[in-house]
C-alpha positions in Angstrom: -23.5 5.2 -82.0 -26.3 4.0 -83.5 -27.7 5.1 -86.6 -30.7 8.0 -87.4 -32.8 9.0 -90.2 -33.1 12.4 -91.0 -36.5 13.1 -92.4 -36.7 17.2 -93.9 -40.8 17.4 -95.2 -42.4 19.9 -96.4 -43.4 22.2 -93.5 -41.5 25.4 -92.1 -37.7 25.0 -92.1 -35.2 27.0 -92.1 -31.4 26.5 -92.8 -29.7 24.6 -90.1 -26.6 22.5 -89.8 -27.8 18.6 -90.1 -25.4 16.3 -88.3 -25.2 13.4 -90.6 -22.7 10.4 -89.3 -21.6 7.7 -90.9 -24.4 5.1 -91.5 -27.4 7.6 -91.0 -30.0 7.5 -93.7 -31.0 11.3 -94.8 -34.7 11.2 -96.7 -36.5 14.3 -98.2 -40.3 13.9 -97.9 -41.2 15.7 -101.0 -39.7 19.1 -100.3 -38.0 21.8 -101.9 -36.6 22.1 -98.7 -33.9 20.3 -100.2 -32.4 23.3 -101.1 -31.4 24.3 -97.6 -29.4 21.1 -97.0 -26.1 19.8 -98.6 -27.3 18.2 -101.9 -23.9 15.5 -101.8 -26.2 14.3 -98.0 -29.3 13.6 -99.5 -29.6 10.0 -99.7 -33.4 9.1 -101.2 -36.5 11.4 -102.4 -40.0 9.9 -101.1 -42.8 11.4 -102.6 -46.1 12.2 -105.0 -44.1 15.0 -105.9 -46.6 17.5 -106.1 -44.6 20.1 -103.5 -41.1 19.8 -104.9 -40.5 21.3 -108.0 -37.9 19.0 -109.3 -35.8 15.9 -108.1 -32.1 16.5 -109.0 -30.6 14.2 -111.3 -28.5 10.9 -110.5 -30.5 11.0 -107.0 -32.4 8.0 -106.1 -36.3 8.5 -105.3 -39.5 6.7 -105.0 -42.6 8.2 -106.7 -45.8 7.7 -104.9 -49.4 7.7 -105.5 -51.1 11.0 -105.1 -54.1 8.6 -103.2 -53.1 6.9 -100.3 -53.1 6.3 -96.9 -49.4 7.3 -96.2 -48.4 10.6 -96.0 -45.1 11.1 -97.3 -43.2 11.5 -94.1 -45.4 8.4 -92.5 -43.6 6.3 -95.9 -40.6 7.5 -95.0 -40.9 6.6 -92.2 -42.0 2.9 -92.6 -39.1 2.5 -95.1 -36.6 3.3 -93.0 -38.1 0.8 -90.3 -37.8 -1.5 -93.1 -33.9 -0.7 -93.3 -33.2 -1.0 -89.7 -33.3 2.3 -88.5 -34.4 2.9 -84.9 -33.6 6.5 -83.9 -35.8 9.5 -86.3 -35.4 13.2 -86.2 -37.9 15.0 -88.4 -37.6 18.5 -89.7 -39.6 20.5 -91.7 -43.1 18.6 -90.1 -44.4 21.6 -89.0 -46.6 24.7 -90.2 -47.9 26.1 -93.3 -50.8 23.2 -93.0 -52.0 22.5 -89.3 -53.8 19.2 -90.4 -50.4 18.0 -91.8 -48.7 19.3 -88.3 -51.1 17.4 -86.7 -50.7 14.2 -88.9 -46.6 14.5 -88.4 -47.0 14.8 -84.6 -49.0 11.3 -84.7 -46.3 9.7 -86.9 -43.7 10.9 -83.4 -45.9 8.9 -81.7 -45.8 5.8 -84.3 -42.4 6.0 -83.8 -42.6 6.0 -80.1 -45.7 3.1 -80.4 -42.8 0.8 -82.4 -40.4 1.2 -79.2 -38.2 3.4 -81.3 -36.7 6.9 -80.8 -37.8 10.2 -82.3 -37.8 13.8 -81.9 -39.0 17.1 -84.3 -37.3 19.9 -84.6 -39.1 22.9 -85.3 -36.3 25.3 -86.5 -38.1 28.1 -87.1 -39.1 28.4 -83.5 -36.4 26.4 -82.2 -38.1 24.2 -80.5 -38.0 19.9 -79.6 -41.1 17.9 -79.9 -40.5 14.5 -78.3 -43.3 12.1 -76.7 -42.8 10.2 -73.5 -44.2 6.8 -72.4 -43.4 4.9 -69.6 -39.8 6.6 -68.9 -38.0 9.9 -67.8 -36.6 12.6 -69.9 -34.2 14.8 -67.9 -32.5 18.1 -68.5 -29.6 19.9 -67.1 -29.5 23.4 -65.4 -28.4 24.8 -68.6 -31.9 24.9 -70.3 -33.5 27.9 -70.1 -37.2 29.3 -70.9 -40.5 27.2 -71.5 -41.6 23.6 -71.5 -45.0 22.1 -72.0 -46.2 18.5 -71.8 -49.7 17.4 -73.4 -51.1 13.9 -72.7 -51.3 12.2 -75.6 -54.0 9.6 -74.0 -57.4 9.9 -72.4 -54.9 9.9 -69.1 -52.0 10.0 -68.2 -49.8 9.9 -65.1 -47.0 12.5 -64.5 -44.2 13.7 -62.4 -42.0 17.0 -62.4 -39.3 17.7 -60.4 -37.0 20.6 -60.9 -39.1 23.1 -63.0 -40.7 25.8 -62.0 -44.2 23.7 -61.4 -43.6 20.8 -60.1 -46.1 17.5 -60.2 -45.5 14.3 -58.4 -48.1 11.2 -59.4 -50.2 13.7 -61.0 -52.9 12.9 -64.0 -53.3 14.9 -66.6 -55.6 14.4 -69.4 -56.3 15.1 -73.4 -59.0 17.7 -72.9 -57.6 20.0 -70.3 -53.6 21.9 -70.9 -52.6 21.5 -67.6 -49.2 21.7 -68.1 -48.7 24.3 -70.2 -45.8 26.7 -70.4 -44.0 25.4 -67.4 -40.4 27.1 -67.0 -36.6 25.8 -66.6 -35.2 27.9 -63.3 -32.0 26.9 -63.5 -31.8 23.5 -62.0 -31.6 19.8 -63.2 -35.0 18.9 -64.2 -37.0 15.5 -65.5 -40.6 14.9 -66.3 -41.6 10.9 -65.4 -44.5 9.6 -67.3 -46.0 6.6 -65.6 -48.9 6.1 -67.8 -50.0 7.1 -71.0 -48.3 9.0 -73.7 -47.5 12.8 -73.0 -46.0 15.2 -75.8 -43.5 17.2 -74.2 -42.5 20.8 -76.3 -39.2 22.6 -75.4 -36.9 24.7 -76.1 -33.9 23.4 -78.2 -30.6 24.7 -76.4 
């Protein structure tokens, strides 16, 4: 199995059970969402520290620079590169700031740019954010309620077979939500991108 990093950040999170195998790398990206999550897990704090009230003692951290270009999860995320790791789940990237939501939604898709694997997990809404390029995603007949896909690109190229609306070579753009709240019905499903980058939002089961 190979081997993830758990990113938790700052954003909206609530208390969830983190799989953490042998060999992954758990990071907290200046949170006190730390709190939530088993303190014996934690394995590095990245951060200004200017949103976590206190590091806990004999726990290894880096202190960054208020000013830079980084954001603290983007760090993380580049150190963990650095270590080997491939495969990224974030949590805690979303809300309370939209520009930082924003901002954590393009570091998903520096992931992706690198040829590595990622995915957010909104917890709060329990929801999956992943971005697909040049491949298919597929889901079995056990998911169940919404799924939206947004390209990413000035274009891109699309197919969807199984869901409620299905699409076959068609291109969707960055300025019109075309495929907004489409709908599991019970089927295997898959969305093919053939061009571009699309951000695909779902339901987590």
């Amino acid at each position: 199995m190979e081997k993830t990093c758990i990113i938790v950040a700052n954003g909206d999170f609530s208390k969830t059970d983190i799989k953490k195998n042998v060999g992954d790398l758990l990071i907290v990206a200046d949170s006190d969402n730390y709190k939530l999550l088993n303190i014996d897990d934690i394995d590095i704090f990245v951060g200004d520290f200017d949103s976590i009230t206190q590091v806990p003692k004999n726990k290894e951290f880096i202190k960054l620079p208020s000013e830079k270009n980084d954001t603290d999860t983007m760090y993380s995320i580049k150190y963990a590169i650095k270590k080997g790791y491939k495969n990224f789940v974030l949590y805690g990237v979303l809300g309370k700031r939209f520009d930082h939501s924003l901002a954590n939604i393009q570091s998903l898709n520096y992931i992706k740019d690198k040829g590595f694997a990622g995915v957010i997990y909104d917890t709060t809404n329990n929801l999956c954010f992943k971005i697909i390029k040049n491949e298919t995603i597929e889901f079995d007949n056990k998911f169940t309620g919404t799924i939206s896909g947004f390209s990413l690109t000035n274009k891109s190229v699309i197919s969807i077979e199984g869901l409620k609306y299905p699409l076959d070579h068609k291109v969707i753009t960055n300025n019109y939500p075309l495929c907004i709240s489409n709908e599991f019905v019970g089927e295997n499903s898959k969305i093919t991108v053939y061009q571009g980058s699309v951000l695909v939002i779902f339901e987590k089961r």
